[in-house]
C-alpha positions as CSV (number, residue, x, y, z in Angstrom):
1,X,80.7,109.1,124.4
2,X,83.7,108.5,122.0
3,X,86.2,106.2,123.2
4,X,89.4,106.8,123.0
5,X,92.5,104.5,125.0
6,X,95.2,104.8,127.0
7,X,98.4,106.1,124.9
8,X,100.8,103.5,124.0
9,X,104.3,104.1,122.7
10,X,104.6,101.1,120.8
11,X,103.1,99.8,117.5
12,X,99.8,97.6,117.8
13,X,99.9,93.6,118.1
14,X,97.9,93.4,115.0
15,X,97.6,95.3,111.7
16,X,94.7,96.7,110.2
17,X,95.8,97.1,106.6
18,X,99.3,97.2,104.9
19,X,99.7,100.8,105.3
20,X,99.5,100.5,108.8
21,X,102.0,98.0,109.2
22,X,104.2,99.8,107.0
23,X,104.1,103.0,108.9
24,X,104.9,101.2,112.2
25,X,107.7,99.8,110.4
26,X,109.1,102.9,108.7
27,X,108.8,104.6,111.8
28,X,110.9,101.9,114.2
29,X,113.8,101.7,110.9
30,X,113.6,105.8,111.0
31,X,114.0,105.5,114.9
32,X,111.3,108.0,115.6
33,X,109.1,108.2,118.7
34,X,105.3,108.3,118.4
35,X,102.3,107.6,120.5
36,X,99.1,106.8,119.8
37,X,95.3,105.8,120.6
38,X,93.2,103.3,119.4
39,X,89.5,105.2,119.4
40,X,85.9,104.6,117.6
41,X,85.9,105.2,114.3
42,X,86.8,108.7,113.9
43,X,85.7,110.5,110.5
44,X,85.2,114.1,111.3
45,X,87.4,117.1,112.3
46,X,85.0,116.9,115.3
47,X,85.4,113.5,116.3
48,X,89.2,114.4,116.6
49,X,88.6,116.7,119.9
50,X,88.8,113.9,122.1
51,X,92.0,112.6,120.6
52,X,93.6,115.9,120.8
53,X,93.0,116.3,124.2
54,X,94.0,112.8,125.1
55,X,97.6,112.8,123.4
56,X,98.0,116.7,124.1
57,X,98.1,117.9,120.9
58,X,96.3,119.5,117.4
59,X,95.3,116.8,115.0
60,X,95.7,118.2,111.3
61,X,93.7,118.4,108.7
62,X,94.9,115.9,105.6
63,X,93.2,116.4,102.0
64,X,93.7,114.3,98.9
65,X,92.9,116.9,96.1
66,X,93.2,116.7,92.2
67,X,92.9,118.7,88.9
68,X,90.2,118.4,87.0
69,X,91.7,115.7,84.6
70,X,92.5,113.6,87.4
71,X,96.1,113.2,86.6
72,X,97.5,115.8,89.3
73,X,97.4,114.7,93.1
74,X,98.2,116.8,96.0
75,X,97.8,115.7,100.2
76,X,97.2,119.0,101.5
77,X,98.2,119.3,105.1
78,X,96.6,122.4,107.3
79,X,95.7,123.0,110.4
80,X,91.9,121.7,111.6
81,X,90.2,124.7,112.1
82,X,91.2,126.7,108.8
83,X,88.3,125.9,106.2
84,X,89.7,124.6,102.9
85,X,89.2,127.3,100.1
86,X,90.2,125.5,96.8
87,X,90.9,128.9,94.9
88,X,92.9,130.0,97.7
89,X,95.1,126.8,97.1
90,X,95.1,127.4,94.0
91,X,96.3,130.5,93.8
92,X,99.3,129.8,96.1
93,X,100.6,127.0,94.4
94,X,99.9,128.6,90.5
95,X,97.7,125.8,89.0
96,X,94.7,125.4,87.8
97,X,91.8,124.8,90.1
98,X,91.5,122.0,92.4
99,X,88.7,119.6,94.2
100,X,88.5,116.2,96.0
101,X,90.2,113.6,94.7
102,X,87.6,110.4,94.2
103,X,87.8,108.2,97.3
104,X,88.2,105.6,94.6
105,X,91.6,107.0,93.6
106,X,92.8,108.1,97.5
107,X,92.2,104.4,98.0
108,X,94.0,103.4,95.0
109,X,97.1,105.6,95.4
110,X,97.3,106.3,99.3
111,X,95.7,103.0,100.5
112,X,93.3,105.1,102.7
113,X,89.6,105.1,102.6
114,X,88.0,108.5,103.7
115,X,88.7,109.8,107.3
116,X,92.0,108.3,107.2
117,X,93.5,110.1,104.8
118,X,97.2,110.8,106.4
119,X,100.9,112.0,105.3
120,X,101.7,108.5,106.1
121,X,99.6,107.5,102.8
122,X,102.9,108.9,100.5
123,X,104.6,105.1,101.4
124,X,102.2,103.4,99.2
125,X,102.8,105.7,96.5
126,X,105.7,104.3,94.5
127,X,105.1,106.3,91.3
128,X,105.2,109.6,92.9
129,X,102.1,110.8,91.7
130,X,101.2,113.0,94.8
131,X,102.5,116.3,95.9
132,X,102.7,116.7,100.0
133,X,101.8,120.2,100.1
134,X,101.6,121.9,103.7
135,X,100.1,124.9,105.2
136,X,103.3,127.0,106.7
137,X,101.0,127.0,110.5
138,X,101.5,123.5,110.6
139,X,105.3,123.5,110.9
140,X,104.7,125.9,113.7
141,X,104.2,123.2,115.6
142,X,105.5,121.1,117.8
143,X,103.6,118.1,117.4
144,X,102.0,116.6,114.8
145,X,98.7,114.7,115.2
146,X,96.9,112.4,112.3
147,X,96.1,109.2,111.5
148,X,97.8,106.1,111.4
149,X,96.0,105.0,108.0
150,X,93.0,103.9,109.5
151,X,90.1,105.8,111.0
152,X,90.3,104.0,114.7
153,X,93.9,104.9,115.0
154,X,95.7,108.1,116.2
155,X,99.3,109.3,116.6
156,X,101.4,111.7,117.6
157,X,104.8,112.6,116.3
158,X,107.6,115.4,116.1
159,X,106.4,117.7,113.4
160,X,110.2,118.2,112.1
161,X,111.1,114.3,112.3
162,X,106.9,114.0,109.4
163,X,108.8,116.6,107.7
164,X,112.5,116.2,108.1
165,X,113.2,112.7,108.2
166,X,109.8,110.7,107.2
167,X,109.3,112.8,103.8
168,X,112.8,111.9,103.2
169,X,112.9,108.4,103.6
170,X,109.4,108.0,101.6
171,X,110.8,110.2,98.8
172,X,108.3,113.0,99.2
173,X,109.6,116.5,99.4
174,X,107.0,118.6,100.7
175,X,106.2,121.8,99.3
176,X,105.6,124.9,102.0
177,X,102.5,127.5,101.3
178,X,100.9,130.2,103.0
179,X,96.9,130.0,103.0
C-alpha cells in the first residue's frame, strides 16, 4: 500500500535538497499557507491518487518541455487527467514543435529529477530560461496540488496565491492557454 502521512502545516525539520528548503522559505517570507504529506516515492500520475485524496485536492500535472535545439524551456502546468498532445501545445502557444526536455537539463535548470518536476522548480532558475505555461482548467481551481521538489513530498496551496503572488516574487509570469 502507498504511504502517505498525516498533513502537517508547517515546513519539514530537515531538507532534502536546496530547492526544497528554498520553497519552504519563499513560502513563510510570501506568508502563504500550505500543507503537505511526506509519502513513498511518488513518480506517476497514479501514484498521486492517494495524495489527492489525503489532502482533498487534484494534484497537477508539471512538464519540463523544449524545442528541438534545446535552447527554449517551458514547465507546462495541466490538469492530471488531460493527456499531453505536443502539437496541440504547440499550436496554442505558435512555436515550433515541442518534446521532453532531457532529465539532465530539468535537473540542471529546475533542480528537480523526474517525478518532481514542480512550479516551485522556477526559484532555481535565475536566468529565466523557462516559460511557466498553464492550462486555463487549472486556474479553475481552487487548490493547487504538486510537489514540493522532491518525489516523497506533497503540498497543497491556493491556486491564485502559485499564480498571484509566488510567480511574482520568483519573477515568472505565467502564460495562460487553452488545450
Amino acid at each position: 500500500m502507498f504511504f502517505v502521512s498525516e498533513i502537517m502545516a508547517i515546513a519539514p525539520d530537515s531538507y532534502k535538497s536546496y530547492l526544497q528548503a528554498m520553497v519552504y522559505e519563499s513560502l513563510t517570507k510570501l506568508q502563504i499557507s500550505f500543507e503537505r504529506v511526506n509519502t513513498d516515492e511518488a513518480i506517476s500520475m497514479e501514484d498521486c491518487i492517494e495524495i489527492n485524496r489525503k489532502l482533498d485536492m487534484k494534484m497537477v500535472k508539471t512538464l519540463f518541455l523544449c524545442n528541438s535545439k534545446k535552447t527554449e524551456f517551458y514547465l507546462f502546468i495541466t490538469t492530471a487527467d488531460k493527456p499531453f498532445k505536443a502539437k496541440d501545445f504547440s499550436n496554442a502557444l505558435g512555436i515550433s514543435r515541442v518534446s521532453f526536455a532531457p532529465a539532465e537539463r530539468m535537473e540542471h535548470i529546475l533542480g528537480v529529477k523526474v517525478g518532481a518536476a514542480t512550479v516551485f522548480g522556477v526559484l532555481m532558475d535565475k536566468e529565466n530560461l523557462v516559460q511557466v505555461v498553464f492550462d486555463k482548467e487549472v486556474l479553475l481551481e481552487e487548490w493547487y496540488g504538486c510537489s514540493d521538489g522532491t518525489t516523497t513530498g506533497y503540498m497543497k496551496v491556493k491556486t491564485k496565491l502559485i499564480v498571484n503572488n509566488f510567480l511574482t516574487y520568483a519573477k515568472h509570469i505565467p502564460t495562460i492557454i487553452e488545450m
